[in-house]
C-alpha positions in Angstrom: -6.3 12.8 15.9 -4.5 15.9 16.1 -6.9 17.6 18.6 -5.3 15.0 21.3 -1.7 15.8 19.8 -1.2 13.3 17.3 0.7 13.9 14.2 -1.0 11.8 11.2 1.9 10.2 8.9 -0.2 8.9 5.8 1.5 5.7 4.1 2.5 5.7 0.3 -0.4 8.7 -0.5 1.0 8.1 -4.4 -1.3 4.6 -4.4 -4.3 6.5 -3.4 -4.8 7.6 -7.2 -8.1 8.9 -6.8 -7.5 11.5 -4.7 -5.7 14.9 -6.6 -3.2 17.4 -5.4 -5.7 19.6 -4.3 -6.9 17.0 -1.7 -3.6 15.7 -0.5 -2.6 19.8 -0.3 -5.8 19.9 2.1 -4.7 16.9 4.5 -0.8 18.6 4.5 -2.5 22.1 5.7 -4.6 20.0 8.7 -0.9 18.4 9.2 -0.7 15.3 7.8 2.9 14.0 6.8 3.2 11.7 4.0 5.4 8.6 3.6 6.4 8.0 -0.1 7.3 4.2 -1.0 10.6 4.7 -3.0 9.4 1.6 -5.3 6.7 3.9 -6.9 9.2 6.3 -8.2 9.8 3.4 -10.6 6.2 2.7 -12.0 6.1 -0.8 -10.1 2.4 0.4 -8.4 1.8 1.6 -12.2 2.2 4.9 -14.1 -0.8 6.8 -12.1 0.8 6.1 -8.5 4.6 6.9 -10.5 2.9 10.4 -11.5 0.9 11.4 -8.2 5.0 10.4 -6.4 6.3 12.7 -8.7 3.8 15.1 -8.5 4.3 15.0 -4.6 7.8 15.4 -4.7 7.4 18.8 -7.1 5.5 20.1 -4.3 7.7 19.3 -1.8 4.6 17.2 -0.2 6.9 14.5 1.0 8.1 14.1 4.4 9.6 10.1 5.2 10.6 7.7 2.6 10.5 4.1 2.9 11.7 1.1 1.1 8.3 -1.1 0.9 10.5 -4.0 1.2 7.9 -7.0 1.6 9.3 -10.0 -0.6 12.8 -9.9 -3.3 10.7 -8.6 -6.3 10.3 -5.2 -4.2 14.6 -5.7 -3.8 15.2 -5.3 -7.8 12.3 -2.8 -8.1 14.3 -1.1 -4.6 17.4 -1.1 -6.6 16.0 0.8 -10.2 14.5 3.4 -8.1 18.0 4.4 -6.6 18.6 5.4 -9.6 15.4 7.4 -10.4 16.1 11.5 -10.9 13.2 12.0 -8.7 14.9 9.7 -5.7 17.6 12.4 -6.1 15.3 15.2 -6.5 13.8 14.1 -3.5 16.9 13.4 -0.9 18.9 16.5 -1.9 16.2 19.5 -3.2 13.4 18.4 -0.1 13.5 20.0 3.4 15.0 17.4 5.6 13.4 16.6 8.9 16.7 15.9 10.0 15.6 13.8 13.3 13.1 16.9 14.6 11.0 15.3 16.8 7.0 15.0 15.3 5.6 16.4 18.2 
């Protein structure tokens, strides 16, 4: 994909708890982008996918964040991770793209 100019966004990479940091560190250095679902932050995928989100925002691995909002129990689940440290960590101590065009 990125031969022909694509630029791979991979969805919520904090569900895919087999993979390590090593692996997801090796998919950002081929440049792959990564989309965190804030909901995670909260344990709702369960405590591995709340630790790999965590772990991803230590490393400053995450690019886009997204609500996840499919039906109201992801509303109440949307509304304890705004108050998750890590949501913080990750909107104010993470490089914004700031609208740069993925090109």
């Amino acid at each position: 994909m990125i031969d022909y100019g694509y630029k791979p966004i991979l969805a919520h990479p904090e569900r895919y708890t087999y993979m390590h940091l090593e692996q997801f560190k090796l998919l950002r250095d081929w440049g792959c982008n990564f989309q965190l679902n804030t909901i995670s932050l909260t344990g709702y995928y369960g405590s591995a996918s709340k630790k790999i989100a965590e772990e991803l925002i230590d490393n400053h691995m995450i690019d886009f964040i997204s609500s996840d909002m499919h039906h109201m129990r992801h509303a109440a689940a949307f509304e304890d991770a705004l108050k998750m440290d890590y949501l913080e960590k990750l909107m104010f101590d993470s490089p914004p793209l700031k609208n740069n065009l993925l090109l």
